[in-house]
N, C-alpha and C positions, 0 to 999 in steps of 0.2 A: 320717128314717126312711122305709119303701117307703113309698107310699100305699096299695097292696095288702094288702101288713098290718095297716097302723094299720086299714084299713078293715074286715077281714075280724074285730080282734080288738075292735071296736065292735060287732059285731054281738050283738043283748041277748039270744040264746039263748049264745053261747060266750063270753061278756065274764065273767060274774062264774066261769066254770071256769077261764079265766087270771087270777085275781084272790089265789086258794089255792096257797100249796107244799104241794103234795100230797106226801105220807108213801110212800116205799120200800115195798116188802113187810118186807123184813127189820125196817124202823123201826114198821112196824104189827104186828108179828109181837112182837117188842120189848115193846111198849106192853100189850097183850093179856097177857104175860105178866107184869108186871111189878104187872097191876090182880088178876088171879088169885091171885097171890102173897100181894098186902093183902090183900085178901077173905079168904083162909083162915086168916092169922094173926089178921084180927081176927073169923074168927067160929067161934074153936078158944077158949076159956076159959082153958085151959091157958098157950098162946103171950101170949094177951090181956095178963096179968097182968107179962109180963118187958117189957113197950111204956112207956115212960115217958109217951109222948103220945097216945093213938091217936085220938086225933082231928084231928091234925095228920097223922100218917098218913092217912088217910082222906078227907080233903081234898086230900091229896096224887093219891091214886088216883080223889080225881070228877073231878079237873083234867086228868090221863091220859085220862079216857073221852071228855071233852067235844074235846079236842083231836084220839083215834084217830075222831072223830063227824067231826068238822069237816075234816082233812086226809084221811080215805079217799075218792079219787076214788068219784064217783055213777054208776049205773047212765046209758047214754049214751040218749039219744032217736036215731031214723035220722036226723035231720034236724042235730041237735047230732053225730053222730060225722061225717058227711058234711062238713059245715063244716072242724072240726078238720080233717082229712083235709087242705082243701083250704092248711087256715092253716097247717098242718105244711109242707108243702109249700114252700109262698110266701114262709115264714119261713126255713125252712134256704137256699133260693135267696137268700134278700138278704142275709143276713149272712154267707154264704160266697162271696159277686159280688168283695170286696175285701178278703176274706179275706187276712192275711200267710202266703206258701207255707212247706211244711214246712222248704225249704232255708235261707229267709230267717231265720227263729224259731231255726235250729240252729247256723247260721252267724254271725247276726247281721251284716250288710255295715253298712256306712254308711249311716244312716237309718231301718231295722228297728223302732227301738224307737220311733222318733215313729210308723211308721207301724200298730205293734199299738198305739201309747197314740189315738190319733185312731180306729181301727178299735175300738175295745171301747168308747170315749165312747158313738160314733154306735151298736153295735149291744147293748148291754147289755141295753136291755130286749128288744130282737127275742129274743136268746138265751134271756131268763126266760122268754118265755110260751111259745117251743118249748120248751122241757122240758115246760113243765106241762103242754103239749097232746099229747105224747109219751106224758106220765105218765098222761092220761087216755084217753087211748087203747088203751093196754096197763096197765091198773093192779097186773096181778101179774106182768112180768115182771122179772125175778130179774141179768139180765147185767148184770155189772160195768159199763160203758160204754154202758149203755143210752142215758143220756142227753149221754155225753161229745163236746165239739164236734172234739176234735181227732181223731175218727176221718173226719170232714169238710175235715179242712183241704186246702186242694189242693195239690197236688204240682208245681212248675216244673220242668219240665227245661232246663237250664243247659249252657253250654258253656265257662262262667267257671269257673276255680277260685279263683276269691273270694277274692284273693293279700290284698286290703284288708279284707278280713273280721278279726271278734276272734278266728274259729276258721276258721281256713282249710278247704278242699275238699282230699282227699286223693287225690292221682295211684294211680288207676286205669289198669289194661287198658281196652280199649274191646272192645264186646261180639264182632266180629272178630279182634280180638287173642288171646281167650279162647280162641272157634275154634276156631284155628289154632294156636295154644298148641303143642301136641307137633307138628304139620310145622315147623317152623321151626327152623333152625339155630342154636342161640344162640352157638356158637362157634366160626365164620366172620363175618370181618372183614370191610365190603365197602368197596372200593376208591372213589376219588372219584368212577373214570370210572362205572365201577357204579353209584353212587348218582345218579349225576346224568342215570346214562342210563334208570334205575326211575323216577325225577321224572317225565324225560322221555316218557317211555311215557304216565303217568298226568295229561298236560299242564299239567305245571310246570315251568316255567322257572328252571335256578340259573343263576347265576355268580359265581363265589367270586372276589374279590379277592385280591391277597396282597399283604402289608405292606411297604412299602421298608424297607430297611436302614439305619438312621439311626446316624450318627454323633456322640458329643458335640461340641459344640464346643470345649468344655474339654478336650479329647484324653485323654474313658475312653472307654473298649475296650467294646466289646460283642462279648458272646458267643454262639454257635449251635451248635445241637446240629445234627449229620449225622447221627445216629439214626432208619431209614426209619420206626420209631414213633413218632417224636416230630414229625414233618415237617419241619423247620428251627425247633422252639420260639427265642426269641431271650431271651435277659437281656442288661440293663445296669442304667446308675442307678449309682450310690454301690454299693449291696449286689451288682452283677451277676457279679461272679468267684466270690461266694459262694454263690450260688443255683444259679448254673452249676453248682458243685464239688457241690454236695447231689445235685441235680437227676441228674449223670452216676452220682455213687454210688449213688443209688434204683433209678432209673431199666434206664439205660445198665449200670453195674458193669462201668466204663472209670474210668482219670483222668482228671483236668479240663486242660485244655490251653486257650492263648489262643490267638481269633483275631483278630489286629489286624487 
């Protein structure tokens, strides 16, 4: 754990304030009504009488007071909210230092889960006493996510698409792309010399290889398409007249012919 922490949440003005799960507004608001409610039923003669126990009742409702007594945060001292301040602080910095990134928690890659189960070992309590210190800090405010940590988790930006992931990264535009979206031609082809003379421009280097022509030795035939779209595709193998013959009727919408 920090040392910073553990230090700041020893300190014997703010120690027993992170000692208490302090009560929501909503859950004190709850409570409050809940003792209103006994109180009138059993000090109505009328209601009294339909109560099979009201003194188990009643008991019910001191247990409600002593508890909205005990869980509503206390007026602060300057010197006690100053502290908090600084443990709020201190604390949300250490247990979001090695925090798991949003990407990783969604994606899950390899490793993920040892490394949130090893991260919430080590920061569990840091986490509890920042709520409380949160909680007393602001004791009536009302946001859904007041004290939730995953508005803190940090965000990785990535250039992985996390292929070994359980949930892979989904191929996106890049913020460029987006852009430039309506200039672009989407259909217009661009030639090899083209492409390699755009690489070119932007200093990248291609060079495309091209495949030799292989022959079986067991005297099958391989086939090639002349098709300027298809570049010289090649079949063979056992199934290669066949795939040919598909390939020209998709494709091409020519018949299949052999090239010895």
């Amino acid at each position: 754990m920090d040392q910073t922490v553990t230090k700041l949440a020893n300190d014997p003005e703010i120690k027993p304030l992170l000692a208490v799960s302090w009560m929501r507004p909503e859950q004190r608001d709850e409570h409050r009504q809940d003792i209103e409610e006994v109180e009138t039923v059993l000090n109505d003669p009328a209601r009294r009488k339909g109560i099979v126990n009201p003194g188990t009742l009643r008991t019910q409702a001191e247990q409600r007071k002593r508890n909205l007594e005990r869980q509503t945060p206390p007026p602060l001292t300057v010197s006690q909210r100053d502290k908090l301040v600084r443990f709020e602080r201190a604390a949300l910095a250490a247990f979001t230092e090695h925090m798991p990134s949003q990407e990783a928690m969604r994606h899950k890659p390899p490793g993920a889960g040892d490394h949130h189960d090893a991260w919430e070992l080590e920061n569990k309590q840091t986490v509890l006493w920042w709520k409380r210190a949160r909680r007393c800090l602001e004791p009536d405010n009302r946001a859904r996510d007041f004290g939730n940590i995953e508005r803190f988790r940090p965000s990785m930006a990535t250039q992985s698409l996390m292929t070994n992931a359980q949930i892979n990264r989904p191929f996106a535009f890049s913020a460029d792309a987006k852009a430039n979206y309506d200039s672009i031609d989407w259909g217009k082809k661009e030639t090899q010399e083209e492409f390699v003379t755009r690489l070119a421009n932007l200093g990248i280097a291609v060079t495309f290889t091209k495949r030799p022509l292989r022959v079986h030795t067991d005297g099958g035939k391989v086939y090639e398409c002349t098709h300027a779209a298809c570049g010289g595709r090649i079949f063979s193998g056992g199934f290669g007249k066949t795939n040919f013959t598909r390939h020209m009727e998709k494709h091409v919408l020519v018949g299949a012919g052999d090239n010895a």
